[in-house]
C-alpha positions in Angstrom: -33.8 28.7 17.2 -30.0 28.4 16.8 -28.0 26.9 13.7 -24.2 26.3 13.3 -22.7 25.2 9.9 -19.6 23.8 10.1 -17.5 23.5 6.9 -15.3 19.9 6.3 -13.2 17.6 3.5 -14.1 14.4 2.6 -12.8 12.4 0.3 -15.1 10.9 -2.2 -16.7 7.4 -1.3 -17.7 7.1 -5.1 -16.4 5.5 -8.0 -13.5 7.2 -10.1 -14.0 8.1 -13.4 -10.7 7.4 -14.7 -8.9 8.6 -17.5 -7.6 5.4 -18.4 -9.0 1.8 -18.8 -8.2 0.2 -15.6 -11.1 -0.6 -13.6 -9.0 -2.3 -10.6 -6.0 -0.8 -8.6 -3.6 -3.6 -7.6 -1.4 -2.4 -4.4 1.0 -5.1 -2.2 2.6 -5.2 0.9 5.0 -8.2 2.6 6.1 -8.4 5.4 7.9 -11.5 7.6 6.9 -12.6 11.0 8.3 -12.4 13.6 11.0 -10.3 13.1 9.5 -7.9 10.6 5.7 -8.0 10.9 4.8 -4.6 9.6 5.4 -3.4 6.5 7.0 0.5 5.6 4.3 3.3 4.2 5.3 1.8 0.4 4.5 -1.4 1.7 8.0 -2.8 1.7 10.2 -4.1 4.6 14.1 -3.8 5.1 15.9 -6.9 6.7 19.1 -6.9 7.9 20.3 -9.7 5.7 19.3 -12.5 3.0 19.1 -15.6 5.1 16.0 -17.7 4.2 13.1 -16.6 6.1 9.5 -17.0 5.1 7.5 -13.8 3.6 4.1 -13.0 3.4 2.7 -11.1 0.6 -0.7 -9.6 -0.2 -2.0 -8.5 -2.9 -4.5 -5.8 -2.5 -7.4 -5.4 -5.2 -9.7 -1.9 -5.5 -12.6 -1.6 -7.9 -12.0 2.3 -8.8 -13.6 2.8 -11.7 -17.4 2.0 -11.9 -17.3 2.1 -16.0 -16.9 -0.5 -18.0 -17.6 -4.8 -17.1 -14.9 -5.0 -14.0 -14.6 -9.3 -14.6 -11.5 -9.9 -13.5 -9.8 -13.0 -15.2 -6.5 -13.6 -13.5 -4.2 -12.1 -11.1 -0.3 -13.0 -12.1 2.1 -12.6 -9.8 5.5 -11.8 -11.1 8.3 -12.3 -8.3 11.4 -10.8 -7.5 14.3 -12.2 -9.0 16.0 -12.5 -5.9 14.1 -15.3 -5.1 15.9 -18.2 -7.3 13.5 -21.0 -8.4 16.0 -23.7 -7.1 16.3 -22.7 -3.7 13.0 -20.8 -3.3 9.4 -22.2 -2.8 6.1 -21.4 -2.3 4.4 -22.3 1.0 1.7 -25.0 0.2 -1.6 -23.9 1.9 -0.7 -20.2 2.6 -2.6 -19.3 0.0 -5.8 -16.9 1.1 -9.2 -14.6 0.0 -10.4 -11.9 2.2 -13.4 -9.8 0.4 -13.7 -6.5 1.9 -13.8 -6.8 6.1 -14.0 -10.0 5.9 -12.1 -13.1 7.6 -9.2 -14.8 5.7 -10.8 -18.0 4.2 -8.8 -20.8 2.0 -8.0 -19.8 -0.9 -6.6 -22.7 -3.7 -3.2 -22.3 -4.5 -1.9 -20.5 -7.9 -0.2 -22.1 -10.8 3.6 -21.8 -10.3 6.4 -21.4 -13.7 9.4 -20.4 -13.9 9.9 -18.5 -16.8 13.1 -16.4 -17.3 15.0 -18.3 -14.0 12.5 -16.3 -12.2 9.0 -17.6 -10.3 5.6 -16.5 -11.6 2.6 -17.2 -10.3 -1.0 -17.2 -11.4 -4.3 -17.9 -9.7 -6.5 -19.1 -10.6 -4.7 -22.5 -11.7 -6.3 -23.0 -14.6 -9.1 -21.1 -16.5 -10.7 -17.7 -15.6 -11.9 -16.8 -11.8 -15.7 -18.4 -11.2 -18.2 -15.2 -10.9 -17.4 -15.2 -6.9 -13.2 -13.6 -7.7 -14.7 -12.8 -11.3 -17.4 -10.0 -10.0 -16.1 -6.6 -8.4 -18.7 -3.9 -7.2 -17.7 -0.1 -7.0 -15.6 0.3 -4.4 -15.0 -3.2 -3.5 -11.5 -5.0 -1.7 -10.3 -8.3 -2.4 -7.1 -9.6 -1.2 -5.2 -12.6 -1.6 -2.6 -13.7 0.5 0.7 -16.2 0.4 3.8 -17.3 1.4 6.9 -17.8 0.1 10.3 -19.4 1.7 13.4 -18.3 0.1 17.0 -16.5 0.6 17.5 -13.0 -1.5 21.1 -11.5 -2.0 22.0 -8.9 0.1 22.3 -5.3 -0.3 20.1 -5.5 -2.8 16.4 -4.4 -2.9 13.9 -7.2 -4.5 10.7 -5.8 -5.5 7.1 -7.5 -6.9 4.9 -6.6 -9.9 0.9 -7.7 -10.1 -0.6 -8.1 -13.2 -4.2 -8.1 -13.9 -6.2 -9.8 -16.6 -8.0 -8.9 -19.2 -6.9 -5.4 -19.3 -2.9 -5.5 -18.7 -3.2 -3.6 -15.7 -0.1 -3.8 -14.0 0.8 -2.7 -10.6 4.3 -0.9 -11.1 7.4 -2.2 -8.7 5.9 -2.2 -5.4 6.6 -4.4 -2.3 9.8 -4.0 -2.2 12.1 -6.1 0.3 15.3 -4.2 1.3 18.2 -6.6 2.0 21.3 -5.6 3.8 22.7 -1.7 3.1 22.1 -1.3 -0.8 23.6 2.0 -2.5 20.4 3.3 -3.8 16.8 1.7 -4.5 17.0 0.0 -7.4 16.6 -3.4 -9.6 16.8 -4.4 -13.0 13.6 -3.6 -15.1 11.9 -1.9 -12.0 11.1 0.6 -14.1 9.6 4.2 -13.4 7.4 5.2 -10.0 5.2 8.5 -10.3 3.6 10.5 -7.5 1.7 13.8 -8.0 0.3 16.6 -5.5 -1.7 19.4 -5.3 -1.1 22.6 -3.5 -3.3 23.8 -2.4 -5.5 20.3 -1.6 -8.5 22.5 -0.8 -10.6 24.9 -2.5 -13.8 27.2 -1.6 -16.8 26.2 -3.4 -17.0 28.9 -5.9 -14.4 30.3 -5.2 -11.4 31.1 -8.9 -8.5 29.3 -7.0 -4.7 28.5 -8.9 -3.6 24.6 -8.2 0.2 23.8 -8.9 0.4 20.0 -9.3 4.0 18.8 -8.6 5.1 15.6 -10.2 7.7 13.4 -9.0 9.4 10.6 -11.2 11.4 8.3 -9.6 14.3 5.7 -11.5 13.7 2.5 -9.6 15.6 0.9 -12.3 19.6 -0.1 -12.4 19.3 1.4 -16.1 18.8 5.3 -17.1 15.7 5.8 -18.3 14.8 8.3 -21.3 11.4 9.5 -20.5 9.5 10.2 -23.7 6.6 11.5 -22.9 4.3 12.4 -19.7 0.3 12.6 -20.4 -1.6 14.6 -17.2 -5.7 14.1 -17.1 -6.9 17.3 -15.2 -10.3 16.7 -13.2 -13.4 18.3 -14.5 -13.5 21.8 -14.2 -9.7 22.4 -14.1 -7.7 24.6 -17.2 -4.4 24.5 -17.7 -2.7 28.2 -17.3 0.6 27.9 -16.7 4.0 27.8 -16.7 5.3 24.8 -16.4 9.0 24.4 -14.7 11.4 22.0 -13.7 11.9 18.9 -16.0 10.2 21.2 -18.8 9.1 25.2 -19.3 7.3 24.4 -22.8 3.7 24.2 -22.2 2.2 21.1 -22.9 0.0 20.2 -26.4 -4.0 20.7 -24.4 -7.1 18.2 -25.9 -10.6 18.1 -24.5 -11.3 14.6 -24.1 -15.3 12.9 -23.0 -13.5 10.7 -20.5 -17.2 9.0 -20.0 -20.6 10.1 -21.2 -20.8 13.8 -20.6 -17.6 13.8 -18.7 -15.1 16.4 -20.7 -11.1 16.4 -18.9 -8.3 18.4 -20.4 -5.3 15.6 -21.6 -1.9 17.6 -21.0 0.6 16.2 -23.3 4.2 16.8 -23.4 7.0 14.5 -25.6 10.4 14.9 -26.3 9.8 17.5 -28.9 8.7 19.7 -25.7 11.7 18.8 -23.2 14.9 20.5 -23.7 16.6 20.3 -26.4 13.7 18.0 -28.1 15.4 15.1 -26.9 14.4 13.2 -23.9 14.9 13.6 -20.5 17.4 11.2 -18.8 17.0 10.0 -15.5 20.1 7.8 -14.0 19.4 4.8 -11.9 17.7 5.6 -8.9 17.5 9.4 -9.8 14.7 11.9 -9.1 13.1 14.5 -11.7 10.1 16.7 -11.1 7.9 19.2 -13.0 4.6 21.3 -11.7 2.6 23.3 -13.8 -0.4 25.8 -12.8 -4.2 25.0 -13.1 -7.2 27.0 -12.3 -10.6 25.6 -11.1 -14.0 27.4 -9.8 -15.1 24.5 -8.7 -19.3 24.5 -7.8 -19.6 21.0 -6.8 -18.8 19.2 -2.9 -16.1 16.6 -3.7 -12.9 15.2 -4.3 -11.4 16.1 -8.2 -8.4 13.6 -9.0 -5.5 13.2 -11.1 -3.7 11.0 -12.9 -0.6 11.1 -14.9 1.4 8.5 -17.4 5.4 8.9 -17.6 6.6 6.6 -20.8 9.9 5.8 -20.4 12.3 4.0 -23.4 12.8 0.2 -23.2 11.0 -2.9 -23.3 8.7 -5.6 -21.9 10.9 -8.3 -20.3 10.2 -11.8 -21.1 8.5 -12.8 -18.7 5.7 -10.0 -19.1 6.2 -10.7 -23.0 5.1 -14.0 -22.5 1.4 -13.5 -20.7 1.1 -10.7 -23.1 2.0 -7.5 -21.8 3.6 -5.7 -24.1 5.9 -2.6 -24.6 2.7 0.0 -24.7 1.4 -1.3 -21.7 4.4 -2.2 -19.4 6.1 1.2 -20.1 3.4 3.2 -19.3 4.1 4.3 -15.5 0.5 5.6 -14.1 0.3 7.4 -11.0 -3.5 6.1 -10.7 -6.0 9.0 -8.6 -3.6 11.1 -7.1 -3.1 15.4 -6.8 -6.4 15.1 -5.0 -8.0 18.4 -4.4 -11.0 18.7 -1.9 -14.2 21.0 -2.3 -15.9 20.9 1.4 -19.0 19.4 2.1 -20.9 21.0 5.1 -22.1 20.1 9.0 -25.0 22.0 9.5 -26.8 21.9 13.3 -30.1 23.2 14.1 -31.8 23.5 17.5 -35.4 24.6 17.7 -37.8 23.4 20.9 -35.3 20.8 22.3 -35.6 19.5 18.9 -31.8 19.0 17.1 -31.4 18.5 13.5 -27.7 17.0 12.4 -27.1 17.6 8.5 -24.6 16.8 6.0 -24.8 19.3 3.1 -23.1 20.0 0.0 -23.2 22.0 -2.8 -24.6 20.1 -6.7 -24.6 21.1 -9.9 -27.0 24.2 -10.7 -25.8 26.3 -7.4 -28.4 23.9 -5.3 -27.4 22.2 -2.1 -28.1 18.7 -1.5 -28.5 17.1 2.0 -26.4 14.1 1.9 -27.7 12.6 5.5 -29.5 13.8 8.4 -30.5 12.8 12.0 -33.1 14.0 14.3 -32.3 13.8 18.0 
C-alpha cells in the first residue's frame, strides 16, 4: 500500500464572520462597448476623451456575512457628477438581474432624481425589493446591470458610489472612468480607499509564525484628508506584538471583542492621540500613507483568517448621501472589507491499496483532530 499527502491553500468557501455590520459587499465595474469593453483590475476604464458614448455599469452584490437577517431593501446608485442631468440619460430598458451563474433577465428600471445637479438612482422604484432581490443566501451573487448615455469632462476621473439599504452599507469610490490625461486620481468627495496585506499569506498549521499586515490609505479625494482614527479587527487566534511603523510607532489601544457567539477578535485602535504629534495625519489629494504592524498566530485550524480595517477621515456626508440618510459616521468610515488574508493549508491525501485508490481532502479542526472534507474512491 502506498500514500502521498500533498499539502495546499484554499481560500475559505464559507461565510465571513465580520467585524462589522455589513452583511453584503457591493463592488462595480463599467465599461463601454465597443471601444472599451473590459474594464481595469479596480473595475474602471480610461477613455481617451469625454465625447458622449454609452456606459455600462454593474453593480456586483456578495452575501459575506452569514449573521444577522441579510433582507436587502434598496440598492441606490449615486452617479458621477460628471454626468450632468441635462445632457445625460439613462438608457430605458438596459436595466438587468443576473443571480449567481445565471442568464441576464429584465430587470424594471430604477427610480431616477436629481438631487444636488447630480443623477441618483434607486431600484427598486418604489417600496422595498419583493422576497426574490430581498433574500440573499451565504455566499450568494446578484448583479444588476444598466446603461447610461452621457458626455464627462476631460482629464478628469468620474467615479460611482453604491449604497445599500437598511444598513448604510456603502461601496467606497469605485468604478471609476478616466477621461483624457488627469494629473492625479482624484474627485471631489471621493473620499479615502484602504487596502491591507499580509506577509507572509501562509502559515504551517501549528506552527508560532509573525504576520506583518501592511496597510495602504489612498486620497481619492481633491481635498486633504485628516485621518482620525484607523480601527484593525485581527482574525481569531492572532495577538498583536509589535511595533508598529510608518504613518504611526505608538502601539495601538488592544480590546477583546465577541465579534459573534463564541467568536473573540482583538480590535486595534489607534486615534490622533496616537499619531505624531497627537494631531492627525494629513494626506494631500491623491496622496499615499501606509502603516504595518506585527502579529503572531499558531493557528490549529485549515482555513483562511481575514482582516478588516476602518480609516476615519474628517469631513462630512454630502447632500446627496445626507438626503437617503447616510450620515457622517457611516459615510466617513472607509472599510477595507476581508482583506490581509492569511492561509492555513488543507491537505490532498492519496492512497493506493489492491488497485483500489482513495482521493482525500483533509484538514486539520479544532481539538488537534483532522477532518476529511471530501473523498472519492476510484
Amino acid at each position: 500500500m502506498s500514500m502521498t499527502v500533498v499539502m495546499r491553500a484554499r481560500a475559505g468557501e464559507g461565510g465571513v464572520i465580520l467585524a462589522t455590520n455589513d452583511i453584503i459587499r457591493p463592488t462595480k465595474t463599467v465599461f463601454s462597448a465597443p471601444d472599451y469593453p473590459t474594464p481595469d483590475v479596480d473595475g474602471g476604464i480610461a477613455v481617451l476623451n469625454g465625447n458622449s458614448r454609452t456606459y455600462t455599469y454593474t453593480i456586483r452584490l456578495e452575501r459575506l456575512s452569514p449573521e444577522g437577517p441579510a433582507e436587502l431593501d434598496a440598492v441606490y446608485d449615486i452617479l458621477p457628477k460628471g454626468f450632468a442631468p441635462a445632457s445625460s440619460n439613462y438608457v430605458v430598458g438596459s436595466s438587468k438581474l443576473k443571480v449567481d451563474n445565471g442568464d441576464w433577465v429584465a430587470f424594471p428600471a430604477p427610480l431616477r432624481e436629481v438631487d444636488q445637479n447630480q443623477w441618483r438612482f434607486r431600484w427598486p422604484a418604489s417600496g422595498v425589493f419583493d422576497a426574490t432581490m430581498r433574500t440573499f443566501e451565504v455566499r450568494q451573487v446578484k448583479e444588476i446591470q444598466f446603461q447610461i448615455t452621457g458626455a464627462l469632462p476631460t482629464d478628469q476621473v468620474h467615479y460611482n458610489w453604491v449604497v445599500l439599504k437598511p444598513w448604510n452599507t456603502l461601496s467606497g469610490a469605485i468604478a471609476p472612468i478616466t477621461v483624457g490625461s488627469p494629473t492625479s486620481p482624484k474627485q471631489e468627495n471621493a473620499m479615502l480607499e484602504v487596502t491591507k496585506t499580509s506577509d507572509p499569506d501562509f502559515v504551517q498549521p501549528g506552527v508560532p509564525t509573525p504576520v506583518r499586515y501592511n496597510i495602504t490609505i489612498n486620497n481619492l479625494d481633491v481635498n486633504t484628508r485628516k485621518v482620525q482614527q484607523i480601527t484593525d479587527y485581527l482574525p481569531p487566534g492572532f495577538t498583536y506584538t509589535g511595533p508598529t511603523t510608518g504613518l504611526t510607532v505608538d502601539d495601538p489601544i488592544p480590546l477583546l471583542e465577541e465579534v459573534s457567539p463564541g467568536v473573540f477578535r482583538w480590535r486595534l485602535r489607534w486615534t490622533k492621540d496616537e499619531f505624531p504629534n497627537n494631531n492627525a495625519v494629513s494626506i494631500a489629494g491623491g496622496g499615499t500613507a501606509t502603516m504595518a504592524f506585527w502579529v503572531l498566530t499558531s493557528q490549529e485550524v485549515s482555513g483562511s483568517y481575514y482582516n478588516e480595517v476602518i480609516v476615519i477621515p474628517d469631513g462630512t456626508s454630502p447632500k446627496i448621501f445626507e438626503n437617503i440618510g447616510v450620515r457622517d459616521s457611516a459615510f466617513l468610515a472607509t472599510y477595507s472589507w476581508n482583506t490581509g488574508t492569511v492561509l492555513v493549508p488543507f491537505y490532498d491525501s492519496r492512497a493506493d491499496a489492491d488497485e483500489v485508490v482513495i482521493d482525500a481532502n483533509l484538514g486539520f479542526v479544532e481539538g488537534g483532530g483532522i477532518a476529511i472534507k471530501s473523498w472519492q474512491v476510484y
